[in-house]
Structures are given as C-alpha cells and as structure tokens.
N, C-alpha and C positions, 0 to 999 in steps of 0.2 A: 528618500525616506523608507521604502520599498526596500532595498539591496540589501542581502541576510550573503550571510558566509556560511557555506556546509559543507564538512569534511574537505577544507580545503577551496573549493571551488566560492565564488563570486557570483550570486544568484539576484536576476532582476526586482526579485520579489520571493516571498517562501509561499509560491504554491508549485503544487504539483499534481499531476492525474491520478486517481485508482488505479492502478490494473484488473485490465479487462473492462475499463467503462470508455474506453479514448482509442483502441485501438492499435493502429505504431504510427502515431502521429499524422494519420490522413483522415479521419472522419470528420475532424470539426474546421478543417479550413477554408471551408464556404461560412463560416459563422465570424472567428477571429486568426489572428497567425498564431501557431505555435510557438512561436519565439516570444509572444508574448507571456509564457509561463516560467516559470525559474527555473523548473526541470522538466522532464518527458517519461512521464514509467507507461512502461508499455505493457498489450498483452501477454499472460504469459507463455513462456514455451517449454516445451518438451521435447524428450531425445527422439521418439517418432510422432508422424504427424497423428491428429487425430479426430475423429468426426466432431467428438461432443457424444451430450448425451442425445434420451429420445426424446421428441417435443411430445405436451407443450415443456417449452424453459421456462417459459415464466409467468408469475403468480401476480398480482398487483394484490397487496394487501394496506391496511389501514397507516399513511404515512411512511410507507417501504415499497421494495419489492423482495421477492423472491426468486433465486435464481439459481437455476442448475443445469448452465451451458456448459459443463463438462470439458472444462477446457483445449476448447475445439482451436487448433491451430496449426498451421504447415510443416511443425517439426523443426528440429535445428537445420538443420540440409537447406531445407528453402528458405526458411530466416537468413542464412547465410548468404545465399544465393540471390536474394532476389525482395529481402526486407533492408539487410544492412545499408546496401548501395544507396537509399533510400532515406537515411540520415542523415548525407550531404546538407540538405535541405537545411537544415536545424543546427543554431550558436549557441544551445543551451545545454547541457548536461542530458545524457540520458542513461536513466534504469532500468535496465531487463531482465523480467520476472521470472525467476524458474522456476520449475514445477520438475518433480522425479516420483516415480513409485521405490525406489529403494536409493540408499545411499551411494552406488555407483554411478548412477545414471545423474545425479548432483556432480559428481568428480568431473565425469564426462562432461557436461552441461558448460560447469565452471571453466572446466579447461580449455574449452573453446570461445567462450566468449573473454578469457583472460587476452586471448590475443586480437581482438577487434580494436580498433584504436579509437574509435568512434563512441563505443562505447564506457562510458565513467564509471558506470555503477552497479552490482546484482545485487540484486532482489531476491533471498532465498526464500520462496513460498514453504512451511513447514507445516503447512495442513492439508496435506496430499496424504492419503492410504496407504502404509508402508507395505507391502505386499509381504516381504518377507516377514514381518512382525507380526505375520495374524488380523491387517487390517487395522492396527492401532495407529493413532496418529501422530506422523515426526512429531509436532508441535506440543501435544499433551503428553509424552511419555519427556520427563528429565533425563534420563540416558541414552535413548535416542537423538533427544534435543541435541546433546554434547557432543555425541557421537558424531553427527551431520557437520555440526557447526564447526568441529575441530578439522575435520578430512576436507571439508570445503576451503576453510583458509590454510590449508597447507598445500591447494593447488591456487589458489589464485591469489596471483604475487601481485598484480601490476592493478587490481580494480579493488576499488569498497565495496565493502560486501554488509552489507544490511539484510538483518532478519526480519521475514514479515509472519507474527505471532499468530496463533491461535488463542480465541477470545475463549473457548470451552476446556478454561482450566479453573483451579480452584483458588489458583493464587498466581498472578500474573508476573509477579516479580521475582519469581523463583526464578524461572524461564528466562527472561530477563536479566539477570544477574548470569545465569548459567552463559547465555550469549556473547555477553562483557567477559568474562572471564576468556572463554576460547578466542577469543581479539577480534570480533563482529565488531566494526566500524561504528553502527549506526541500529534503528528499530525502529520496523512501523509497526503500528497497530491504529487500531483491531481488523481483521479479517471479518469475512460474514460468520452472521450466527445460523449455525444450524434449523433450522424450519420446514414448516410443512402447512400446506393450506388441503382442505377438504371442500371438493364441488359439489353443494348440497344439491345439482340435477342428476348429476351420475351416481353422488355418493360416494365416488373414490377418489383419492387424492388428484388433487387437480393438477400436478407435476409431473412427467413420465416417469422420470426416475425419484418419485414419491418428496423424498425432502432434498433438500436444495439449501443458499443461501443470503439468508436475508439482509436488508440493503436500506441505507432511504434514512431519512430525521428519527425512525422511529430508533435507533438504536444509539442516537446520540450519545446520551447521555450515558450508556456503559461506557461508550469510545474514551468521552472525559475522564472518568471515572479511574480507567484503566491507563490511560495515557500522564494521568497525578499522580498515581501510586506507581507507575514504572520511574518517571521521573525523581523520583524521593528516593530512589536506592540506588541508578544507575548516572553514569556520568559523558558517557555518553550519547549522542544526539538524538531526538526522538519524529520521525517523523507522524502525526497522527492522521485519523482517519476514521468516517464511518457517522456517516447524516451530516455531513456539510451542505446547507445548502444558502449561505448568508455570508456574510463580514462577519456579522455577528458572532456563530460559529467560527470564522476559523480565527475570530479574537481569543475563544472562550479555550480552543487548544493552545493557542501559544500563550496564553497563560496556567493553563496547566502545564506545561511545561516541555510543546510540541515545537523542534526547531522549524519544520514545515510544516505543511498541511495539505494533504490530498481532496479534490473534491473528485466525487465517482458520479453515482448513480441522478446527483442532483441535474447534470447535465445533459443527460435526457429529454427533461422537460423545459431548460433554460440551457442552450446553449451556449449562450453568449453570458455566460453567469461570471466567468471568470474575468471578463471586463468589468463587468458591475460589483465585485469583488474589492477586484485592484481600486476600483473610484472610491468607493466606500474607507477602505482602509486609510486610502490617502488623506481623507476628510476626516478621518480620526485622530490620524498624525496630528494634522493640523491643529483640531480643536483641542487636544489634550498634551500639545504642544511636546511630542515628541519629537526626537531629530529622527529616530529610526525605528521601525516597526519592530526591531529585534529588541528593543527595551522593556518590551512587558512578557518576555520570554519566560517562563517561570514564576510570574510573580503570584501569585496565587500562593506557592511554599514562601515566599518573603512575608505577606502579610500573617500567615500562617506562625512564622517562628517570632514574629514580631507580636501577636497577641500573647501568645505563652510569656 
C-alpha cells in the first residue's frame, strides 16, 4: 500500500530525510534501519571541506528551530573516500545534497558525483551565497536560477537531478517552472526560512553567526502552501518538506501535490517517528480503503477543479 514510483525508481514507501537532519545514513540506526525509508538524502557537501559556522548553532524557538550549522562537512575528497564506501549498506535510493558558492564549483560537484554508481540522485541546494553575484542568492535571483540549472544538467548525464528551492521568493512558481524548463527531473521544497532569535540576557542575538534557518511544525503551513501552488503549474515530481512531524502531515503534502515527503528536524525529538509514520499511513490506507498511498497524490487540485 506503501510502494510510490519516483523518477523511475520503485520506493518502499514515499518518505524521505531532510538534508542535514539524518546525516549519511549513520545517526539513526540505533533507533530503526535505513532501509526502512523509500530514500536516503543525505548531508550536504561541498567542493572543500568546512568547519561550519561559530556556535551557538542553534536557537529553539516556539514550535521550530533555528539553525545555522553552516554547512559543516568533509568536502568532496573525503565523501569520496571514506562516505561513499559506506552506501554499500543501503537497497534504497540515495540523494546528495550539494551546496556551491558559485556555478563552477555545482559543475565540479555534479561531475563527480555523476560517476558514483551508488549514488541515484542530486540534490541541487540553490540557497547558498553566490559569491560572485554580490552575495545574492542562486535560488532568488530567476537568471541565476537558469543559469545553475542549465550548466548542471549538461554535466550530469547519468543521475536525476532535483532542485531544492528557496522559500524567500515572491512567487514560487516562477522558479519552478524556470527548473522544468532547463530539464531538472524533480523539486523539493521548502528550504529553511531565514530567522533570527534575540537573548533577552545578553541582548544580542542568540545565534553566532546572527540569523540562521528556521525548521520545525512552525513553518508548515507555508511548506503546504508552496508545495500547491508549485504543483498547479509544474508536471514534474514534487518532493515536499518543512514541519513534518505526523502521518498527518505528510498526508496533508501528498495531497497538495508532494510525490514524497521529507521528515527533518521532527526527528530530533522522535526518532523512531518514521516507523510511527509508515503504521499510521498504513491504517489510513486501510480505513479509506485505498490500494495505494500514491492515490491521494494531488488530490486537493481534483477537488479543487471539481467545485468550479
């Protein structure tokens, strides 16, 4: 009842991890296996390794977090060396994330992980600081977007390639469409939202590196919001994301029109959420007598054209 199809691939189930809340598939398997999940997105990487930022990283605020680990991680070299071997382990699909300051270091990124056989899927992060740009961001700037998206799939022949949006734009589906158009496989959204929390002992922001990115149930409801209206214009697959932390939820995106569903930050505090997930859903199937959880994929735009 579980088994969803994406881009191809034959998935146990349509959930999947955040990147950067799961790791590269080692921190929760004192909890459940990973193979119990449909996919694997991993954290992400970069052409050099990199500390991160300063502590603290992070903020707990009302229903979220706040987070500004500065995408701390070994680099491609050691990914290479001493992450990849390390997928053996794992019969499921996996996604890794990449993160560049300019559009070479994407070509680079792509071009090496096009030849990994292990790996199924990238993940182009496009809310990284373009360095050259002035600091603007791939993901909000539409000629940048295009820019990235077209020179990325014209190296990587042999992997899907999925863009993961930035939420601080003024119209999501622009971006969106712009992705579809350059031949991007797939789209997740939403990313964190930009935040900032103030520690009323110090008086200054309670973040090192001041604002960071917010996480958690509290931003659900744009995640929805965004993941309906991307849906409504585009035709390709949507992966969603962003305050999962229930069946409920990730009912609520594959009806708006998410062919998976990432849970991140929720697993922090429930590890084992993703079993309680998968039971729940199944109990839904049942009672609402579906054969297959991919049948209320969108349906939210059905009842929609159906009241008009």
């Amino acid at each position: 009842m579980l088994k969803t199809k994406f881009l191809g691939y034959s998935l146990n189930c349509p959930l999947t991890t955040a990147s950067g809340t799961f790791g590269y598939g080692e921190c929760y398997q004192d909890f459940f296996a990973v193979n119990e999940l449909g996919m694997l997105t991993t954290k992400g990487i970069t052409l050099e390794p990199r500390s991160g930022n300063p502590a603290p990283r992070l903020a707990e605020v009302t229903s979220g977090i706040i987070n500004s680990i500065g995408l701390e991680n070994p680099g491609l070299i050691k990914f290479q060396e001493e992450i990849v071997p390390t997928f053996v382990a794992f019969n499921i699909p996996i996604i890794v994330n990449l993160n560049g300051k300019t559009i070479e270091e994407y070509e680079i990124l792509a071009k090496a992980i096009n030849n990994i056989s292990s790996i199924a899927f990238v993940e182009l992060n496009i809310s990284c600081p373009n360095v050259k740009e002035g600091g603007i961001l791939f993901g909000t700037d539409p000629v940048i977007t295009r820019a990235v998206v077209k020179r990325v799939r014209q190296v990587l022949t042999k992997k899907k390639l999925i863009l993961k949006l930035s939420p601080s734009v003024s119209d999501i589906r622009q971006f969106a469409l712009i992705c579809q158009e350059e031949q991007a496989d797939a789209i997740s959204l939403i990313n964190t939202i930009p935040a900032m929390q103030i520690n009323l002992a110090t008086k200054k922001p309670t973040l090192g590196n001041i604002i960071g990115g917010l996480s958690g149930p509290c931003i659900k409801p744009i995640a929805i919001r965004m993941v309906y209206e991307v849906a409504s214009v585009v035709k390709i697959p949507i992966i969603g994301m962003g305050g999962v932390s229930s069946a409920a939820d990730v009912l609520e995106f594959l009806m708006a029109g998410a062919s998976v569903v990432a849970i991140g930050t929720s697993l922090f505090s429930n590890p084992k959420l993703v079993r309680e997930i998968k039971t729940e859903l199944l109990k839904y199937c049942v009672e609402h007598q579906l054969k297959n959880i991919s049948d209320i994929i969108g349906i939210a735009h059905q009842k929609e054209e159906h009241n008009e």
